[in-house]
C-alpha positions as CSV (number, residue, x, y, z in Angstrom):
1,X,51.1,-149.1,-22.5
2,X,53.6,-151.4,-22.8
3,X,56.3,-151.9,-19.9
4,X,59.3,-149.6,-21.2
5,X,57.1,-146.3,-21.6
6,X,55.6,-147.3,-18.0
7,X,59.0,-148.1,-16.5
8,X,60.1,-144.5,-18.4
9,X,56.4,-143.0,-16.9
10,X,57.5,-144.5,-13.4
11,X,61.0,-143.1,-13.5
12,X,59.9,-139.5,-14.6
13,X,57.1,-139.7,-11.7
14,X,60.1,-140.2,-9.3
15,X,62.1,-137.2,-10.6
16,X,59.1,-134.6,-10.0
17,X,58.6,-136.2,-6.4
18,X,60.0,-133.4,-4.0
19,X,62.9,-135.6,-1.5
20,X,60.0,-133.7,1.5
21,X,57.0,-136.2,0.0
22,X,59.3,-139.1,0.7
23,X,59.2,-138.0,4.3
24,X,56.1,-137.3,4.6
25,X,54.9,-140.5,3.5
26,X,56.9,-142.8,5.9
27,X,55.4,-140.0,8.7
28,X,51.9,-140.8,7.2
29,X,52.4,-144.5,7.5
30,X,53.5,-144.9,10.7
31,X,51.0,-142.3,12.1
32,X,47.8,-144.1,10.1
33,X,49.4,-147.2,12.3
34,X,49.1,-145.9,15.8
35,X,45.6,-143.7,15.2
36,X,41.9,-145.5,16.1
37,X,40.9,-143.0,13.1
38,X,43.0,-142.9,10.0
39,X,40.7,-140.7,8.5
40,X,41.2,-137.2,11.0
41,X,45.1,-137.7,10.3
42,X,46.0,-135.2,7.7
43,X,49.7,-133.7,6.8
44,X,50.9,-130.5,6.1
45,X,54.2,-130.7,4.8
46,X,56.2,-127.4,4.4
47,X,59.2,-126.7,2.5
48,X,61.1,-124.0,3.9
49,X,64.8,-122.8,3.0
50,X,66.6,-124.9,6.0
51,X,64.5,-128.0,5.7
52,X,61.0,-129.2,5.6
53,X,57.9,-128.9,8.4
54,X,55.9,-131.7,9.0
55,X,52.6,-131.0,10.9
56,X,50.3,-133.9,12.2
57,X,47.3,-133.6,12.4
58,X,44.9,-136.0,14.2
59,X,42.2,-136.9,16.5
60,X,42.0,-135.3,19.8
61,X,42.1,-138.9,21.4
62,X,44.9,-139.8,19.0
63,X,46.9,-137.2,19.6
64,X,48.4,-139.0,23.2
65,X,48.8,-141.8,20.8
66,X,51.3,-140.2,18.1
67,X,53.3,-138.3,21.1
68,X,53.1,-141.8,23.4
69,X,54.3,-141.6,27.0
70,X,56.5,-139.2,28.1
71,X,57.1,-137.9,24.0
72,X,58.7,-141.5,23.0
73,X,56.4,-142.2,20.0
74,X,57.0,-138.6,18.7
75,X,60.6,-138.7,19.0
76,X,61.2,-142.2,17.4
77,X,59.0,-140.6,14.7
78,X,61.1,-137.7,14.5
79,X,64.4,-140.0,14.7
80,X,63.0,-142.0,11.7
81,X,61.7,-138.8,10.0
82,X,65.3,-137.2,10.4
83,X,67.0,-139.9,9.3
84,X,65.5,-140.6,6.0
85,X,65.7,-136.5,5.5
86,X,69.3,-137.1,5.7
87,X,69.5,-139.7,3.3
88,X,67.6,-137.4,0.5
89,X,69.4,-134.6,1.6
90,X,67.1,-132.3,3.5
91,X,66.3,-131.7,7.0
92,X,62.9,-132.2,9.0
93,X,61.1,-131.1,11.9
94,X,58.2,-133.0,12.7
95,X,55.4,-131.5,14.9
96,X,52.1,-132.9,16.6
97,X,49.5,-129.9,16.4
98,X,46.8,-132.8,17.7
């Protein structure tokens, strides 16, 4: 494949991506980050009419880890979540279900 049909495969990849999978991965990566087990953390991203709903979630022994003391990791997370949600145009709600 030579690079114009994989710049044009690229470009058309990025069209189909919903602004909510965006979000979701930034929430993914910084989560993966804080966790002892990367592999319990699973997503479920939900696209609703006023905005999208991002569930985490993780290990029970991670779980203090995403919220962090007295919520602080959890709302930075949100603040970073609802920021980029603005920039692509949606809003987000981010939840720890733990």
């Amino acid at each position: 494949m030579d690079v114009e049909t994989q710049v044009a495969a690229d470009a058309q990849d990025a069209a189909e991506e919903l602004p909510s999978d965006r979000i979701a991965d930034l929430v993914e990566l910084i989560v993966c980050g804080l966790v002892d087990d990367e592999d319990a953390v699973s997503l479920d991203v939900t696209d609703r009419e006023d905005g999208t709903l991002i569930e985490i979630e993780c290990a029970a022994d991670d779980a203090g880890k995403v919220i962090g003391r007295h919520g602080r990791q959890i709302k930075a997370i949100r603040t970073i979540a609802r920021a980029l949600g603005q920039r692509v145009g949606s809003s987000v709600d981010v939840e720890v279900l733990g």
